[in-house]
Residue, then its C-alpha position, 0 to 999 in steps of 0.5 A: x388119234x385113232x388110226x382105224x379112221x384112215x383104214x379103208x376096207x376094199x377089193x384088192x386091185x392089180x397094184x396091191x399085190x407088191x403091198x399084198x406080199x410085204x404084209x404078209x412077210x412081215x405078219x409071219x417074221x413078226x407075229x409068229x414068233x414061239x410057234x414057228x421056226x426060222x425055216x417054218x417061216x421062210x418056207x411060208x413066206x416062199x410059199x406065198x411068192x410062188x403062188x401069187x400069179x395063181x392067186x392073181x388069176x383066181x381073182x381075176x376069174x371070180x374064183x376066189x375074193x380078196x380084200x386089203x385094208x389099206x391105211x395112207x396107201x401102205x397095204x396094212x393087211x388083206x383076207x382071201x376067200x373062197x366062196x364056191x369052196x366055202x373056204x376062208x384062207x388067207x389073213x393077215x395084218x402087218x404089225x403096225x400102229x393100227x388096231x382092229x385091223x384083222x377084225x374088220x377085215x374078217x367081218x367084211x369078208x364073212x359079209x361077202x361069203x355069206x351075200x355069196x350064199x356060204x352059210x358054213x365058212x371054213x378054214x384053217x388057222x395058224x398057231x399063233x391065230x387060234x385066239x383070235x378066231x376063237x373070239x370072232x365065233x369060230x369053232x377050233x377043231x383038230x389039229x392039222x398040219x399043211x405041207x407047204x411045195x417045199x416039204x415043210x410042214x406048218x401046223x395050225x387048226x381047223x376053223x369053222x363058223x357058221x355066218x349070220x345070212 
């Protein structure tokens, strides 16, 4: 059976955020293994809990743009964007038993940046992403590393795409 047919793509709505941050635990704990340590990954996963009224309130303000793609009512994986900074910050998939989930994803909020006028989309991708935006047209600069409110650092590259109007 394809799963991707029970995945809907939408706007992130207010009860989403509890399935926003269990995705995105899970993505880091077990998708980053080899590229991150244990508090590299603790820290990120902190990082995403404290700031989540922020990221609520940019969403609210029209500031920022978040879609999750849920599957039988479990939030799968979500993408966040900025299109007044041009900036694609945030996606993740949980692991699961869907496929192409992170593809759809991008592609939907690439669709909505460049609608908003983004002709250049940038962002920064963790290590063990690389591959995957390397495939979807993005080209991978220089290394940079982001330090995290506890101090931690989490290195990763710059990412840029130049999106189809």
């Amino acid at each position: 059976m394809d799963n991707n047919v029970n995945i809907v793509i939408r706007p992130v709505r207010t009860e989403d955020w509890p399935g926003i941050l269990e995705a995105h635990r899970e993505a880091v704990m077990r998708k980053t293994s080899g590229h991150y340590t244990q508090e590299q990954k603790e820290a990120w996963i902190e990082s995403m809990r404290s700031g989540m009224e922020e990221r609520k309130q940019s969403v609210e303000k029209g500031e920022n743009v978040v879609l999750v793609a849920e599957y039988n009512g479990r939030i799968a994986g979500f993408a966040a964007a900025s299109p007044s900074r041009r900036q694609l910050f945030q996606l993740y998939v949980a692991p699961g038993e869907w496929v192409g989930v992170g593809k759809r994803l991008l592609s939907a909020i690439e669709e909505k940046m460049a609608f908003s006028g983004v002709v250049i989309l940038d962002g920064r991708c963790t290590l063990n992403a690389v591959e995957f935006y390397r495939r979807r047209g993005y080209n991978i600069g220089e290394p940079n590393v982001r330090e995290l409110a506890c101090g931690v650092g989490l290195p990763g590259f710059i990412i840029r795409k130049q999106l189809k109007p």
